[in-house]
N, C-alpha and C positions, 0 to 999 in steps of 0.2 A: 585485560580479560573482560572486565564487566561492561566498555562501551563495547567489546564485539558481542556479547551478549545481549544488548538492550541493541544496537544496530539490529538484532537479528529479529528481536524481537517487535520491534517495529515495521520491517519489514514483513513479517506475518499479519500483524494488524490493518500494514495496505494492503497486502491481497485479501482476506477476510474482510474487511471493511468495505474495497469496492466491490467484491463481489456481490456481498449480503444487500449493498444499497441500490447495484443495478438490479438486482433478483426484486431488492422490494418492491421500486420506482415501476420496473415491470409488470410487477401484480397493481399498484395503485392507478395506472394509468388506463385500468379496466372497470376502477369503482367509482363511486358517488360521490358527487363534488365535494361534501362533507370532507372524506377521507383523502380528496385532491388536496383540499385548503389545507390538511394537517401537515400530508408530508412538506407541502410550499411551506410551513411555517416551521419546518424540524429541519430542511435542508441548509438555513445559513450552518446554524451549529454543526451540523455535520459535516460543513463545508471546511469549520474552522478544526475542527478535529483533523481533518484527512490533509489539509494543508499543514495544518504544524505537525505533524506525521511525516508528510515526507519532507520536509524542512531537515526534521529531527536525524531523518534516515541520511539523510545529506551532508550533512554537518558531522555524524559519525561516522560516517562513512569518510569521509576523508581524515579525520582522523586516525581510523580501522588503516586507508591508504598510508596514511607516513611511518606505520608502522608494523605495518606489512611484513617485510623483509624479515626484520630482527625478530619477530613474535609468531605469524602463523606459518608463514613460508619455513624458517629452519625447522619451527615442530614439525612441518610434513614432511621434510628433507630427511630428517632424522629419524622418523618414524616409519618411513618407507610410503609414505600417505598424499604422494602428489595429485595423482589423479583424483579421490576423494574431494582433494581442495577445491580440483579445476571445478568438477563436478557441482560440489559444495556451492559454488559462486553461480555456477549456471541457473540452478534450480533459484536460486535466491534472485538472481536477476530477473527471470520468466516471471515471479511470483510479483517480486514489486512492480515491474513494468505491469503485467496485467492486472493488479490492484487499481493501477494511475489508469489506465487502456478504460476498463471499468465503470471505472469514476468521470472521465471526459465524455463519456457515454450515456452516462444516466444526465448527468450537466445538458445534455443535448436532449433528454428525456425529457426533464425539469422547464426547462424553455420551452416546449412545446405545452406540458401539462398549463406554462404560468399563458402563454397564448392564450388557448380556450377558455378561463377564468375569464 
């Protein structure tokens, strides 16, 4: 129960996270070299945050997979909750894939900002 919990909750953190960094890399790449040099100099960190984030989503997530069956699938079986589930997984996949979508994005932003430097 608690790696599908922290699964999940990392998952939220990649979509949040690349979201808030393409939104920000966005606004920065309209100001003063000053505030260009900071974000250059905040992006490895944040790089390594969102990599061992989805590292972490990965590794529980399959974990979440081997036990699958025996743990969330009968609770929905049993509970009359299938669709919820399918549901459940879609929303969660859109969210992390556009977290990742986000983040190879702003990466592509970054490069350009580090060009012009």
């Amino acid at each position: 129960m608690l790696n599908n919990y922290f699964n999940d909750m990392a998952v939220a953190i990649v979509a949040v996270a690349g979201f808030t960094i393409f939104l920000l890399v966005g606004i920065v790449q309209k100001k003063d070299r000053d505030t260009k040099v900071m974000i250059l100099s905040l992006f490895p960190k944040m790089a390594g945050l969102m990599i061992g984030t989805v590292v972490f989503v990965l590794g529980t997530g399959f974990i979440r997979l081997s036990n699958f069956r025996a743990f969330e699938l009968a609770n929905a079986v049993e509970n009359g909750q299938e669709a919820a589930l399918v549901v459940k997984y879609i929303i969660m996949s859109v969210l992390f894939l556009g977290g990742v979508l986000c983040w190879l994005l702003t990466h592509r932003k970054i490069k350009m900002i580090r060009k012009e430097k």
